[in-house]
C-alpha positions as CSV (number, residue, x, y, z in Angstrom):
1,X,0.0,0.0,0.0
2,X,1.6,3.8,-0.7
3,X,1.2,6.4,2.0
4,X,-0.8,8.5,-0.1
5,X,-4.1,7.2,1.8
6,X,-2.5,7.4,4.9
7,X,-2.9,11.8,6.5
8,X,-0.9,12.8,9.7
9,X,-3.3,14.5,11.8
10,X,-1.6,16.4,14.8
11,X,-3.9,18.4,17.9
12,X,-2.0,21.0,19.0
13,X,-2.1,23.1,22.9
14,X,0.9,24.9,24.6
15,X,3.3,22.5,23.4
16,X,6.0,24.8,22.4
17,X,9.1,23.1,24.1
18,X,7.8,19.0,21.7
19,X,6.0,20.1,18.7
20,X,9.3,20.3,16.4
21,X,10.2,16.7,17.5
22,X,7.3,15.4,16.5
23,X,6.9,17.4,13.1
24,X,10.2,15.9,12.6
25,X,9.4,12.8,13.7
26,X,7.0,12.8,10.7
27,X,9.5,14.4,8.0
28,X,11.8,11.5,8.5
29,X,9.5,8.6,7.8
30,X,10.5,6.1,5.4
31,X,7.3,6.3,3.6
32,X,6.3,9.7,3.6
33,X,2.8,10.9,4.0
34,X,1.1,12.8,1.5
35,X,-0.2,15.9,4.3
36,X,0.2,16.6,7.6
37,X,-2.6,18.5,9.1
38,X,-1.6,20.7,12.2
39,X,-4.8,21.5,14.2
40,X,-3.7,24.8,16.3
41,X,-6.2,24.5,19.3
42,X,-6.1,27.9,20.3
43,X,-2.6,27.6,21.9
44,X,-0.6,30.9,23.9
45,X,3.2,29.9,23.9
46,X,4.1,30.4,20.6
47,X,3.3,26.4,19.5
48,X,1.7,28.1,16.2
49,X,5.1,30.0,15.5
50,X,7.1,26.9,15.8
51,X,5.3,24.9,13.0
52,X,5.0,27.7,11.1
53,X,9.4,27.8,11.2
54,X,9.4,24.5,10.6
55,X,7.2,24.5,7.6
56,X,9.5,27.7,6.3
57,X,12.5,25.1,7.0
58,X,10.7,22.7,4.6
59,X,9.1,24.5,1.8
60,X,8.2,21.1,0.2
61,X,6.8,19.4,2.9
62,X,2.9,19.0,2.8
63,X,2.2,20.4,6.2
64,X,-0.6,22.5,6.6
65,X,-1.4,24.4,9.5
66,X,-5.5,25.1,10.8
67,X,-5.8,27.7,13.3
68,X,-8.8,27.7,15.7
69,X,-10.0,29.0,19.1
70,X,-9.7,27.0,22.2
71,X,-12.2,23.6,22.4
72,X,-10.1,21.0,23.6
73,X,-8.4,18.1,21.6
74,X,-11.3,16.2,20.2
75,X,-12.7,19.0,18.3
76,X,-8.9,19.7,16.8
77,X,-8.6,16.0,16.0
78,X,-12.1,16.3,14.5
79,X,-11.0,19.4,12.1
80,X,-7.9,17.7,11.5
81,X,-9.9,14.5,10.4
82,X,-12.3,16.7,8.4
83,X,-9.7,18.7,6.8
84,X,-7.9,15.1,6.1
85,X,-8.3,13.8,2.1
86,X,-6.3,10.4,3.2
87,X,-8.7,6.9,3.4
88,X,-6.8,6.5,6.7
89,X,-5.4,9.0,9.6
90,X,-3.0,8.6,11.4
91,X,-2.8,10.1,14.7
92,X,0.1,11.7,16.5
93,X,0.1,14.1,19.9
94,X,2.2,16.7,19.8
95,X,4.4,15.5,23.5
96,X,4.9,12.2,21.2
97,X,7.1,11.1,18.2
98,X,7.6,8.1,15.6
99,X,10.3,5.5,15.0
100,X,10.9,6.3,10.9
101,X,9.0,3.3,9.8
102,X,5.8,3.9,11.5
103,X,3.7,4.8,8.1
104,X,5.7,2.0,6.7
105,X,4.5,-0.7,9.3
106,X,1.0,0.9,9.3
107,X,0.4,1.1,5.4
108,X,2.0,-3.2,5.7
109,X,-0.9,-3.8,8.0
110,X,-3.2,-2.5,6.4
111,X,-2.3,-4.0,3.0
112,X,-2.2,-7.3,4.8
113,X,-5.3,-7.2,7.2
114,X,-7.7,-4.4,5.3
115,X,-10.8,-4.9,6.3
116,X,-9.8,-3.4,9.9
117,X,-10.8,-0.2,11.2
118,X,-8.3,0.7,13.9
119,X,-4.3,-0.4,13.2
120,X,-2.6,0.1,16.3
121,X,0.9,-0.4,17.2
122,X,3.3,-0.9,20.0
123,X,5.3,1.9,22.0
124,X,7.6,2.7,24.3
125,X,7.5,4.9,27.0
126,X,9.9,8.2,27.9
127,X,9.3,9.3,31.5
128,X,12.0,12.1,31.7
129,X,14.6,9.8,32.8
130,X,14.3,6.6,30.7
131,X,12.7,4.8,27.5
132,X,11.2,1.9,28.8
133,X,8.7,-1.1,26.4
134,X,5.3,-0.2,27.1
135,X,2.8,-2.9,28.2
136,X,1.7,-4.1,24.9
137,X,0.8,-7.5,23.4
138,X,2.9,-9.8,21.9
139,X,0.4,-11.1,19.1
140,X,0.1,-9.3,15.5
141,X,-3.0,-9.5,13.5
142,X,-6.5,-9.4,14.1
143,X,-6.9,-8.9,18.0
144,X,-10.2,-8.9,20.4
145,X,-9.8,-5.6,21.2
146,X,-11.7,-5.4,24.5
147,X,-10.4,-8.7,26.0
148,X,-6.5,-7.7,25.5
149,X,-6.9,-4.0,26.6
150,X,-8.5,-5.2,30.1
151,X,-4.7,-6.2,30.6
152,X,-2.5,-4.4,28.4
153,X,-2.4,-1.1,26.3
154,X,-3.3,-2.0,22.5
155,X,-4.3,1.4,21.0
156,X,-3.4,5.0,22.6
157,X,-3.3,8.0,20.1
158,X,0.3,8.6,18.8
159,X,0.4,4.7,17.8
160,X,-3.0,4.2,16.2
161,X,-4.4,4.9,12.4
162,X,-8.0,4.4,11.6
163,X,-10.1,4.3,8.5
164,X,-11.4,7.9,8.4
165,X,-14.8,6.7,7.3
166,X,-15.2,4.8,10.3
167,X,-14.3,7.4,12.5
168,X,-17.0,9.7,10.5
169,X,-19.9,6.7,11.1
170,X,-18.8,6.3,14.9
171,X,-19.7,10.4,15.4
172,X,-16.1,10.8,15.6
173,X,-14.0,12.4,18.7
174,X,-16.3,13.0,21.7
175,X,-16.4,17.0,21.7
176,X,-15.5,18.5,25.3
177,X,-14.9,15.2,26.7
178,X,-11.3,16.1,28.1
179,X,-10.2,12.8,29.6
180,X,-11.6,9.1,28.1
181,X,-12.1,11.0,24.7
182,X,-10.1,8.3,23.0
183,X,-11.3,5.4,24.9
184,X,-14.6,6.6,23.9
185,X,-14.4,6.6,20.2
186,X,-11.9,3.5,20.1
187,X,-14.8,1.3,21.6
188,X,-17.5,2.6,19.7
189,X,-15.4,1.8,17.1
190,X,-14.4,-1.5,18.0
191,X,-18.0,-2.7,18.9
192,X,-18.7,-1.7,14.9
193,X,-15.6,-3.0,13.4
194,X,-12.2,-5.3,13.7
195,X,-9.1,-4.4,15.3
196,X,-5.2,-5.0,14.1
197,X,-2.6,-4.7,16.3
198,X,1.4,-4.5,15.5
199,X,3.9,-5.4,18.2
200,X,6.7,-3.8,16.8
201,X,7.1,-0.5,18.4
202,X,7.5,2.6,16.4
203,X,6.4,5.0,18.8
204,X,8.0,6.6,21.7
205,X,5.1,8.3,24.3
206,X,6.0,10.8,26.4
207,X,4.7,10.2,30.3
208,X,7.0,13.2,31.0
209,X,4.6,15.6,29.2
210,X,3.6,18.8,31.2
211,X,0.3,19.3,29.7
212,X,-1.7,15.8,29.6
213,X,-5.1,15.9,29.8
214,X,-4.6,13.9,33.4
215,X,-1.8,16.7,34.8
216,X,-4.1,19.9,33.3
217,X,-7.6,19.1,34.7
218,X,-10.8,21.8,33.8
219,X,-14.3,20.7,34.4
220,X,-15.7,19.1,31.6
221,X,-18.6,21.0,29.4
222,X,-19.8,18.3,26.9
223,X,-23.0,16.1,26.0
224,X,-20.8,13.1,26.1
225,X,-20.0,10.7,28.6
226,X,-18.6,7.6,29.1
227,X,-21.5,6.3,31.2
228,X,-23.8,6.3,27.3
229,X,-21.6,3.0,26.1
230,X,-22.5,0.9,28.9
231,X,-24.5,-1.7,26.3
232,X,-26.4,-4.9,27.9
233,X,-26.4,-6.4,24.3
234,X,-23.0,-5.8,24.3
235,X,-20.0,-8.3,25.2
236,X,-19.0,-8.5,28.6
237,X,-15.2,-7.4,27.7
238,X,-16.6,-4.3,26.6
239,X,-18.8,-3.0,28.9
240,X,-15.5,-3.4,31.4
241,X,-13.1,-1.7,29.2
242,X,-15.8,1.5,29.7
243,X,-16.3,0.9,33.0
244,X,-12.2,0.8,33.7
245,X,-11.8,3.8,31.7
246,X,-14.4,5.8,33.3
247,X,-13.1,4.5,36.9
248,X,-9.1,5.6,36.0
249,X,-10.8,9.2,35.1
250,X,-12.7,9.1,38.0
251,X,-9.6,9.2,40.1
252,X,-8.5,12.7,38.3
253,X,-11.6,13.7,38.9
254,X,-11.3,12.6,43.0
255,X,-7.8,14.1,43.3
256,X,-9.1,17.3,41.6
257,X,-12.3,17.7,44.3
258,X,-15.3,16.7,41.9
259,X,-16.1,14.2,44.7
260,X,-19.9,14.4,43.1
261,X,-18.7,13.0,39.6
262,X,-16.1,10.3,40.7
263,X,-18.8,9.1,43.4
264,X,-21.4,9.3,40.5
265,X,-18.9,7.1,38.5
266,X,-18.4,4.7,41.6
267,X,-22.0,3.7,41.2
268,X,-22.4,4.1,38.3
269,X,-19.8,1.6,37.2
270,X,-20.2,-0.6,40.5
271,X,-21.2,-3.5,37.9
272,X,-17.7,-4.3,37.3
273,X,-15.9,-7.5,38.3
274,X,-12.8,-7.1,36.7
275,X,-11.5,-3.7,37.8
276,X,-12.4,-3.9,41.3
277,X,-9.2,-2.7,42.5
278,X,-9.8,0.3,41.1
279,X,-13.4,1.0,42.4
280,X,-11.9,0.0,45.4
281,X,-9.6,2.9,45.1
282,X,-11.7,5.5,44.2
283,X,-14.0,4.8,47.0
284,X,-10.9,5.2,49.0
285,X,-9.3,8.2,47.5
286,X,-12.9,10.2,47.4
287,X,-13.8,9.5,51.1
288,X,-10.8,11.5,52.1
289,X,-9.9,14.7,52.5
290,X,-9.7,16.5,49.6
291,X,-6.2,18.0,50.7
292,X,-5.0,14.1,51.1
293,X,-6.0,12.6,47.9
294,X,-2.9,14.1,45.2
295,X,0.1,13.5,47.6
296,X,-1.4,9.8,48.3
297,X,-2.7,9.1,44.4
298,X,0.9,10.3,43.1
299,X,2.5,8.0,46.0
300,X,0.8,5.2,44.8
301,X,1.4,5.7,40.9
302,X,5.3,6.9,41.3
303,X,5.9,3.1,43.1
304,X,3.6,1.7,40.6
305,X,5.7,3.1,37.9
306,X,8.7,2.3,39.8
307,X,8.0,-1.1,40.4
308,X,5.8,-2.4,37.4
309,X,6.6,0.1,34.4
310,X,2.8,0.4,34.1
311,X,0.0,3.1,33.8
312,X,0.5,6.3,31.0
């Protein structure tokens, strides 16, 4: 398959001090994409300025930059897909970068598996200090999405492509939703179509990134909600991949003093079996002291980090 079906889409916020890598990141691929779509999202440090140099620095490259005021990452992703002419996009965050083959791999998969909706890939995982594997799969091919990710990480932005037409019939991006937007459109997508997953890892993810929508946290303002997918009809697997995603936001939303909406998402997603361990720590966490609950949540991630190499 050539990369000409395959855009770059890239969201852009306050990211100044990474957005060159990963521009760069893209310029060096082995198969070179036909655009790259920079979705400015209304940033103030001068992110804008810095593509705009690096687009003057390569007058041939096919990168277009799309201003816009402020409304948070899935409406830039949704411009970006709109503004997209590629069959496929693939997505990159601009804290994040790719190995040179990463449109290679992804245009092989999809030549060998294309009736697939999401292509995700493996990463690795810079923390400020050190690149370390991420918790990915082994397998290649066709995967079951939901069962795999209740243990390991199979699609996160940077390392994912999907069939833009998909995206388009699955309502696309959850608009406002600031945290769980992806894990929102990846399983109405999943529960529509098949998955393939790569576990040769061509993208390096930054957990050292200052402005993740976990470390940055504003009320969200959206229709949206991760509470909709929960689906009787649906598989088992699924409706706990939701109800682990909504329980991991929850915790942000504990440590930031929305004690209402993590103790809404308690019940809410008190159903689950296989992520009691984290209802049991949001119950915890929101029936403390507001004042107690960051020091004691970063406590607990740092030594999970520390000791496991796990969580983004």
């Amino acid at each position: 398959m050539k990369s000409s079906n395959i855009s770059v889409i890239i969201p852009l916020y306050n990211k100044v001090g990474s957005v060159a890598c990963s521009l760069r990141s893209v310029l060096a691929q082995t198969l070179p994409p036909p655009e790259i779509i920079v979705v400015d999202d209304g940033s103030t440090d001068g992110s804008a300025d810095v593509v705009n140099a690096i687009m003057r620095e390569n007058p041939d490259a096919p990168i277009r930059l799309v201003c816009q005021t402020n409304a948070g990452v899935s409406a830039a992703r949704n411009r970006a897909i709109a503004e997209a002419s590629g069959e496929y996009v693939a997505l990159l965050d601009a804290d994040d970068r790719w190995g040179e083959n990463h449109i290679e791999r992804a245009a092989a998969m999809i030549e060998r598996f294309p009736d697939c909706d999401i292509y995700a890939s493996s990463f690795r995982v810079d923390d400020g200090y050190n690149i370390t594997d991420g918790d990915t799969p082994a397998v290649e091919g066709v995967v079951d999405f939901f069962a795999l990710s209740l243990k390991q990480y199979v699609a996160i932005p940077s390392a994912t492509v999907l069939r833009r037409s998909a995206v388009v019939a699955a309502g696309g991006f959850p608009e406002g939703m600031r945290m769980g937007e992806d894990q929102y459109l990846w399983t109405k997508m999943a529960r529509r179509g098949a998955v393939c997953f790569s576990p040769v890892r061509t993208v390096i993810y930054s957990r050292a990134a200052d402005n993740r929508s976990a470390t940055i946290y504003r009320p969200e303002q959206t229709r949206f909600s991760l509470e909709e997918l929960y689906d009787s009809s649906s598989s088992d697997d699924s409706n706990e991949y939701v109800a682990r995603a909504a329980l991991y936001k929850a915790l942000v939303q504990s440590v930031q003093g929305d004690t209402a909406s993590a103790a809404r998402a308690a019940r809410f997603f008190s159903y689950t079996y296989r992520n009691r361990r984290a209802l049991r720590k949001l119950r915890t966490l929101n029936a403390l002291p507001v004042s107690w609950r960051r020091p004691l949540l970063n406590v607990y991630n740092y030594l999970a980090w520390k000791i496991a190499r796990k969580g983004l």
